[in-house]
C-alpha positions in Angstrom: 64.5 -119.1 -25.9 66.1 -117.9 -22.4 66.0 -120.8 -19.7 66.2 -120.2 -16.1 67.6 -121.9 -13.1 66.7 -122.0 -9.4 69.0 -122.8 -6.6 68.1 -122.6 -2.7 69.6 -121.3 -0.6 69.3 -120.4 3.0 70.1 -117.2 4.8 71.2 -116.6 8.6 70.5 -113.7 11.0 70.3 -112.4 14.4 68.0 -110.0 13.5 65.4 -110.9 11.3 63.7 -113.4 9.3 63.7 -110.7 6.4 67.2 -110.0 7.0 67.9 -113.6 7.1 66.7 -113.0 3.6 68.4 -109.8 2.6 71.4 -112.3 3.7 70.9 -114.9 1.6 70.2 -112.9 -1.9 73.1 -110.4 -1.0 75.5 -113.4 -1.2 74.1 -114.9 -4.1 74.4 -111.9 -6.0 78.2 -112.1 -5.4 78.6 -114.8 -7.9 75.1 -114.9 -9.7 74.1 -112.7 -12.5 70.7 -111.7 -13.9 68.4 -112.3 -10.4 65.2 -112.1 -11.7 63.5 -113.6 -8.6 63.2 -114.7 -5.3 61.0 -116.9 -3.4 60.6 -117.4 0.2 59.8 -121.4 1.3 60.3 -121.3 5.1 62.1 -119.7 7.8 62.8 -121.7 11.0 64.9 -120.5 14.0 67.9 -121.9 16.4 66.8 -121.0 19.9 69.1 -121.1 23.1 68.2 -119.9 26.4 64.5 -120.0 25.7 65.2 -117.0 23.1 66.1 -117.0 19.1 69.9 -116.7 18.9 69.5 -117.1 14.9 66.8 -116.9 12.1 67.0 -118.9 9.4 65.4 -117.9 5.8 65.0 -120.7 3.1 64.6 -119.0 -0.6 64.9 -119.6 -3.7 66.5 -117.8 -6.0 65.7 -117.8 -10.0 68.1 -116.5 -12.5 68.5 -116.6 -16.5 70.7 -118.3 -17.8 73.5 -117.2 -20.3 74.4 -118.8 -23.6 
């Protein structure tokens, strides 16, 4: 029976909350295999000057395990 595993993870851009995301699962992939899923469970932002310098996007990523 295949088991999978989560792991959080959170991704940083100057563009975009969804590229904060794109961020985040691009460098998971890098060392994770079989993605299955991704959830999103909060963005937040650093802000300097009175404008977003950064946005922040907290998944989680789900993968299968291998035996």
């Amino acid at each position: 029976m295949p088991v999978i595993k989560t792991i959080d993870v959170v991704g940083v851009s100057t563009e975009s909350w969804s590229d904060a995301a794109k961020q985040a699962l691009a460098e998971a992939a890098k060392t994770i295999r079989h993605i299955e899923r991704m959830d999103i469970l909060g963005t937040s932002a650093i802000v300097r000057d009175g404008k977003i310098a950064e946005y922040h996007t907290h998944v989680q990523i789900a993968f299968r395990l291998e035996r």
